[in-house]
C-alpha positions in Angstrom: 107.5 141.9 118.7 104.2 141.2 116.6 101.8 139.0 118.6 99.2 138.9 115.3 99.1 135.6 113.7 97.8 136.6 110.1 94.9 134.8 110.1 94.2 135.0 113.9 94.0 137.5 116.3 96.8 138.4 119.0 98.4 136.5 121.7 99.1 139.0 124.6 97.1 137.4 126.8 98.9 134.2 126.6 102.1 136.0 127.0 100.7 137.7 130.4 99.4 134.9 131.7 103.0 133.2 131.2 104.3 136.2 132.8 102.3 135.8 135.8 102.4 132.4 136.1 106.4 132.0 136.4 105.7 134.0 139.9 104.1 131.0 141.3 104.6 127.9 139.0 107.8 126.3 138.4 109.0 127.5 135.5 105.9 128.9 134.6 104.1 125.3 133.7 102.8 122.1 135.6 104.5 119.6 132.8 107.9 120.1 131.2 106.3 119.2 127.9 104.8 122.0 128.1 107.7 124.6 128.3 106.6 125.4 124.1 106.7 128.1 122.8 104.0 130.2 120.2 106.5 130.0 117.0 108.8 132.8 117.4 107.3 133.6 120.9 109.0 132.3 123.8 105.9 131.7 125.5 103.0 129.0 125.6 99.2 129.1 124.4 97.0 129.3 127.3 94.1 127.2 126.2 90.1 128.5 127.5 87.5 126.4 126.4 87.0 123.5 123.5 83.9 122.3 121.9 84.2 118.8 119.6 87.5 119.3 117.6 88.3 123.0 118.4 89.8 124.7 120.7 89.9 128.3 121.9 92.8 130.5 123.5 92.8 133.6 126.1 92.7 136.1 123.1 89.5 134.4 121.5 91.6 132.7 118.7 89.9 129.3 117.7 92.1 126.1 116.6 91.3 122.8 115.1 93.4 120.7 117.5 95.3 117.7 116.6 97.1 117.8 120.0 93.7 117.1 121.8 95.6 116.7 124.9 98.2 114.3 123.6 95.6 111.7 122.1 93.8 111.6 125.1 90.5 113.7 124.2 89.2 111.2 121.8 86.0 112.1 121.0 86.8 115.8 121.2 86.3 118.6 124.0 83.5 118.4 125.8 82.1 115.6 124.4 78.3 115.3 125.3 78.6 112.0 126.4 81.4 112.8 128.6 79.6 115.6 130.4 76.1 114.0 130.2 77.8 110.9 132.2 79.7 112.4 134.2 77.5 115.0 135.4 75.3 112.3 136.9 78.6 111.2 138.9 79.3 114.6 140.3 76.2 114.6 141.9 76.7 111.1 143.6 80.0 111.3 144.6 83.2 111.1 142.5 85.4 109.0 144.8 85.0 107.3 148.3 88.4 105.5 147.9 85.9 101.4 148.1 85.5 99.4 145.3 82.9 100.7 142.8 80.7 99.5 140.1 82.2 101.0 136.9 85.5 99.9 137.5 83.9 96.2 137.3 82.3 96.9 134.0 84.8 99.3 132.3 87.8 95.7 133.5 85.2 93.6 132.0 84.8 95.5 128.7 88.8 96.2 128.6 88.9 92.5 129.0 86.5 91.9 125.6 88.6 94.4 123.6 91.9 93.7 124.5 93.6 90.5 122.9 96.3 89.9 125.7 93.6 90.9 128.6 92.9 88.1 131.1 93.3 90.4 134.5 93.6 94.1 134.4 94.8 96.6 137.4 93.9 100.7 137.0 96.4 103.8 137.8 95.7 107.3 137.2 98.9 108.1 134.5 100.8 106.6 131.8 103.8 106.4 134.3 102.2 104.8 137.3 101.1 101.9 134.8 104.1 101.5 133.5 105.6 101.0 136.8 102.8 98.8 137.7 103.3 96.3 134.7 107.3 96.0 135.5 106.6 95.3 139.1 104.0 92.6 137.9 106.9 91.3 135.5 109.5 91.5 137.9 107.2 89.6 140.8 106.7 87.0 137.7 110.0 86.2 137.3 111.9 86.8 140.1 114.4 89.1 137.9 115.1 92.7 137.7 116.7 93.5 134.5 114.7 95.2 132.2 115.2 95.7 128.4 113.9 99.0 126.5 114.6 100.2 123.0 117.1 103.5 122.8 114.3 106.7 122.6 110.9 105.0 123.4 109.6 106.9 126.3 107.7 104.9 129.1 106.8 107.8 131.2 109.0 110.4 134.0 109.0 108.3 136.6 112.6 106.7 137.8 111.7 103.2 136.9 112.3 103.8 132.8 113.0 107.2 132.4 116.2 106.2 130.3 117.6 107.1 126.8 114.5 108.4 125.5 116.1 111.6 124.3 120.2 111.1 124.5 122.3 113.4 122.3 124.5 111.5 120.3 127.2 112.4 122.4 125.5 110.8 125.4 123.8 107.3 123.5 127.5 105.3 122.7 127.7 102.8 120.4 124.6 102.4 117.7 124.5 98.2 118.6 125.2 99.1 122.7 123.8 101.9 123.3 124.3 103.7 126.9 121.6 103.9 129.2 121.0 107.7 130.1 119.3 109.1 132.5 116.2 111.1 131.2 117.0 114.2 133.9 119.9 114.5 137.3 117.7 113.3 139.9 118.0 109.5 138.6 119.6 106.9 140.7 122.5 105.1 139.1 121.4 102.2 140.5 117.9 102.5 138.6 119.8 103.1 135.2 122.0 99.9 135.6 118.7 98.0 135.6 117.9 99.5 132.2 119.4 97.7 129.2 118.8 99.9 125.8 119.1 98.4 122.4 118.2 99.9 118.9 115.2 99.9 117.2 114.0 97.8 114.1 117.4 95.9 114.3 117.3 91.9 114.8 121.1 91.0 114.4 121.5 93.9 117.8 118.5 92.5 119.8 119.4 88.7 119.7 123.0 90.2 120.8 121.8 92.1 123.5 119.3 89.6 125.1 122.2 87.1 124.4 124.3 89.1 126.8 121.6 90.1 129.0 120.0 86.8 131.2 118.8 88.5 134.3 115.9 90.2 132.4 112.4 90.7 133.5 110.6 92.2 130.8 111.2 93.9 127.4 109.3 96.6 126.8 108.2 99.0 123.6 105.8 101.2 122.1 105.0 99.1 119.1 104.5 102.2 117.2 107.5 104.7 118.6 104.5 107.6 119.6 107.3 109.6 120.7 110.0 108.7 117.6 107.8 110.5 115.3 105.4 107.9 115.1 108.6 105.3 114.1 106.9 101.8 112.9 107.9 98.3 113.5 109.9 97.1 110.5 107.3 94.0 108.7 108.3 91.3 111.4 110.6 92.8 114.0 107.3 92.5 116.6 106.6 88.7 115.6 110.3 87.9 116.3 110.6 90.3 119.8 107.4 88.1 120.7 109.7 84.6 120.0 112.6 85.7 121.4 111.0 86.6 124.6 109.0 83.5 124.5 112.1 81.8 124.0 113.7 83.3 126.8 111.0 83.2 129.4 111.3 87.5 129.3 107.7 89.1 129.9 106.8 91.3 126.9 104.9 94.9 127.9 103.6 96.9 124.8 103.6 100.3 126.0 100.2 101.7 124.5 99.6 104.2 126.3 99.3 106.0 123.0 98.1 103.3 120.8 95.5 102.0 122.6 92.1 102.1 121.7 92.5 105.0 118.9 94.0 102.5 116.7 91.3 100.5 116.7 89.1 98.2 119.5 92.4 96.2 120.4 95.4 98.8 119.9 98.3 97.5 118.4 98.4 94.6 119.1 95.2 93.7 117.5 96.6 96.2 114.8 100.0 93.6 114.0 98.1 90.3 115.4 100.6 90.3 118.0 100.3 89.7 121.6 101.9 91.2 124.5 102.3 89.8 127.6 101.3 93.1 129.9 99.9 95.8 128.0 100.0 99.9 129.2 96.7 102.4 128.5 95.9 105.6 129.4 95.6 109.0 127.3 92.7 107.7 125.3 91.4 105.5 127.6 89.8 108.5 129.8 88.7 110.5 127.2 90.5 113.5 128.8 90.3 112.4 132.5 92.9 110.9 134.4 93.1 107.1 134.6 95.4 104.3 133.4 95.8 100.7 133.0 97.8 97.5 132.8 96.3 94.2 131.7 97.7 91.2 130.7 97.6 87.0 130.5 96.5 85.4 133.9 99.8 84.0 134.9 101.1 86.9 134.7 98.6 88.8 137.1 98.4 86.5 139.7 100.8 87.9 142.2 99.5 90.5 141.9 95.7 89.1 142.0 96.7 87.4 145.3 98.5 90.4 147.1 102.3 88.9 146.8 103.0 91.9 144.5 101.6 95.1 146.0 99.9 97.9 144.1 98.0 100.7 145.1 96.7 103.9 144.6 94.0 105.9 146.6 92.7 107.5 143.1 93.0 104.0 140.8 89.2 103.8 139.1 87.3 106.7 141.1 84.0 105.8 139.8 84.0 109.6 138.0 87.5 108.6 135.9 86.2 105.0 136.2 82.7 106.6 134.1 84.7 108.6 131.9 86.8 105.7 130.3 84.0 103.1 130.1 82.1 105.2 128.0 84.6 106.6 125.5 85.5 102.9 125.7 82.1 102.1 124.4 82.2 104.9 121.5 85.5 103.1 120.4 84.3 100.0 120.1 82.7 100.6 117.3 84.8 99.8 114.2 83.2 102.7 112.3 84.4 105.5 115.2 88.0 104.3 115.1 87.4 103.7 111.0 86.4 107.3 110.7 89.5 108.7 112.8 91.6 106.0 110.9 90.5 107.3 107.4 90.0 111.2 108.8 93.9 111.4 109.4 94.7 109.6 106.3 93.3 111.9 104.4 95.8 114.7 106.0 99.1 112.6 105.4 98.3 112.2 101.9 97.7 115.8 102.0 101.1 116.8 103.2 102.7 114.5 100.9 101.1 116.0 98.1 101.6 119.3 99.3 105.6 118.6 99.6 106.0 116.9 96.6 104.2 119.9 94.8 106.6 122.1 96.7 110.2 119.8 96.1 110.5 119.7 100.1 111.3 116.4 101.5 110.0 115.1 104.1 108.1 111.4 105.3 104.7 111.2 106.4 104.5 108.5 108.9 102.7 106.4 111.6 98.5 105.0 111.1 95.5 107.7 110.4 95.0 108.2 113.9 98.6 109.2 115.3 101.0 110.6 112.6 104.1 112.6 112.0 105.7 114.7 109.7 109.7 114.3 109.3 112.0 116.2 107.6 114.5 113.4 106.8 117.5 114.3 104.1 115.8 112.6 101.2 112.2 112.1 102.7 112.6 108.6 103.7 111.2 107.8 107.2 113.0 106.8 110.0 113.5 103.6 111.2 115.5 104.0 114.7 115.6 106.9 117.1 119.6 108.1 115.4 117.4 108.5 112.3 115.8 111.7 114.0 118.9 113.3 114.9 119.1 114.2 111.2 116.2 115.5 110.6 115.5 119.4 110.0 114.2 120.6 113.2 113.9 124.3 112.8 112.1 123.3 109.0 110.2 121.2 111.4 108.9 124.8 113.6 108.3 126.8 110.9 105.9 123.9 109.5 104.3 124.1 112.6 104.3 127.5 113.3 103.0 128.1 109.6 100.2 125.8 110.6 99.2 127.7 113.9 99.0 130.7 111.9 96.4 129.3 110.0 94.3 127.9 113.3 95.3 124.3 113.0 97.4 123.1 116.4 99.7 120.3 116.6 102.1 119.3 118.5 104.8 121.7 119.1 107.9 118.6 119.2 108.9 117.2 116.2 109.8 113.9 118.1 105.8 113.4 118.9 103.3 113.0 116.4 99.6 114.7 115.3 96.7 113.2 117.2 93.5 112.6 115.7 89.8 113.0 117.7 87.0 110.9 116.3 85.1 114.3 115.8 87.1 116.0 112.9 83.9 117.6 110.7 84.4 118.3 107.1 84.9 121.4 107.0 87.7 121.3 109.8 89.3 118.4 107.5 89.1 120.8 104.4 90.0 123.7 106.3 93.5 121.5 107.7 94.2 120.6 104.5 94.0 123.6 103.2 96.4 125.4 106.5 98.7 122.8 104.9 99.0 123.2 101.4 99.5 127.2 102.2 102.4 125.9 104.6 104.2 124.3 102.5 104.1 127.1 99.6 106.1 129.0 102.1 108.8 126.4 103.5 
């Protein structure tokens, strides 16, 4: 097998490292999004170093990276107001497990950013959030159904680990879908508390909330991060915020990969519509661990007075606590999150220009800062999660593996989407542009 990338060196080292680390790991990796592989290579890239938007592998071979740790390294590797921070914390203490001052100001700031944010509560993952804000919904209500959208993906954990990515063997009907469990190890009794309904579809959401009255909380990503960076048809998230209203249902907005990089107040300041809870993480930490849930007073009470319990021995340590309230204060600014914002714009209308020129079809979808590139039949873009069951996978891996080859890294699924860091120079942004018009000419 050839381990030389043509314009990069070899990967051997990656592949031994793999090797070695399948003695001791579980299946070789600490995250089963990251069993990848190198293109054709049924190993993983084992990352060294970074520096701003690059990153560097085991063999020396240097990447522009629009993976950047699934969104969450914002202002690039080793950002020097990361380590200049933080490097002060490690020298007072990163944890003691008490209340701290950071986690004060970096609530107090989330507060001022976010439209929906009366009260906020921290976690350490995406997941633990996301069970924290449908415990807080189901303490609110006294209910326990809750509603989620067939392929949105809310986290591993039990609580909504459900139909993110059924076959369509396994989903059922388009307008009632089943809810299926994300891996064996799920409880039936958890799925039953799961209702799934399509994406992007009024007529099927009244229906299903008219059939459903025991529910707690509906919950999305209001742009489907992990649906090829789906969007909310012009509407659908005004009327899921009236029918919940209607209903007395808590609405969560999962941003957990919108907030913050698409702008000061995620999406819901992007569509002017308000959540009840809301979910952070990945760019919230600017690459360290830590998480949130904040929402409208009411709401938070029970859990502000103890009657809903939530924990966590790590939630806030003042050096994850640091972390997030200064890459909170970078993206603040409009003109950082303009700059990504215009930055990964300039890519998507790169690629559709490049597959136009090239009579490949394919849709380009999703806001500068998170994006996707789909190869739908007759380049339309997709609307539900059924849509991506069409789409040309392997067309999909050769795209990407085209692009690796020219030092530009992306994700490796074709169901998640290209993250952008607020670092991108020029001459990485010519230099992608230019790994993707010599990827297409080869599709």
């Amino acid at each position: 097998m050839n381990d030389a990338f043509p314009a990069l060196g070899g990967t051997e080292g990656s592949r031994s490292w793999f090797e070695r680390a399948q003695a001791s790991l579980a299946g070789g990796i600490s995250s089963s999004a990251r069993l990848t592989s190198t293109g054709p290579h049924p190993y993983p890239l084992y990352m060294q170093s970074g520096s701003g938007a690059r990153i560097r592998d085991v063999d020396g071979n240097e990447y522009i990276d629009y993976l950047v740790s699934y969104g969450s390294a914002v202002l690039g590797h080793a950002s020097p107001l990361l380590t200049d921070a933080l490097t002060q914390v490690l020298h007072t203490g990163t944890m003691f497990g008490t209340c701290n001052v950071p986690e004060v100001e970096l609530a107090e700031l989330i507060c001022r950013m976010v439209p929906c944010a009366d009260l906020v509560r921290f976690a350490n993952s995406g997941s633990e959030a996301v069970q924290g804000a449908v415990r807080a919904a189901r303490g609110y209500t006294g209910r326990s159904g809750i509603l989620k959208f067939e392929g949105h993906y809310h986290g591993w954990s039990d609580t909504l680990a459900i139909s993110n990515r059924p076959t369509l063997a396994e989903a059922g009907p388009y307008d009632a879908p089943h809810s299926v469990p994300h891996s064996p190890g799920i409880p039936a009794g958890v799925v039953d508390d799961v209702v799934v309904c399509p994406w992007n579809d009024p007529e099927a959401l009244r229906a299903v909330l008219d059939a459903h009255r025991d529910l707690a909380a509906v919950i999305c990503e209001p742009i489907v991060a992990n649906n090829a960076c789906t969007m909310p048809d012009a509407g659908f998230l005004d009327l899921l915020r009236d029918e919940c209203t209607a209903r007395g249902i808590v609405l969560i907005f999962d941003e957990v990969c919108t907030g913050f990089r698409t702008g000061p107040g995620g999406a819901q300041g992007l569509f002017g519509v308000l959540p009840d809870l809301a979910v952070f993480s990945k760019a919230l930490g600017g690459g360290l661990p830590i998480a949130a849930f904040a929402g409208r007073r009411e709401v938070m009470e029970p859990l502000a007075r103890a009657e809903v319990k939530h924990g966590g021995t790590y939630n806030a340590s003042p050096l994850c606590a640091t972390a997030a309230l200064v890459t909170l204060r970078a993206l603040n600014d409009p003109a950082v999150t303009k700059r990504i914002d215009e930055t990964g714009r300039r890519v998507m209308e790169t690629v559709r220009r490049a597959a136009h020129d090239s009579g490949v079809p394919c849709a380009v979808q999703g806001v500068g800062a998170m994006f996707q590139v789909v190869f739908t039949p007759d380049g339309t873009p997709t609307r539900q999660y059924r849509d991506l069951l069409r789409t040309d996978q392997p067309r999909y891996d050769a795209f990407r593996h085209e692009l690796l080859k020219r030092g530009v890294h992306t994700n490796a699924y074709g169901m998640a989407c290209w993250f952008v860091p607020a670092v991108v120079s020029e001459d990485d942004l010519a230099a992608t542009c230019r790994a993707v018009e010599e990827a297409f000419t080869v599709l």
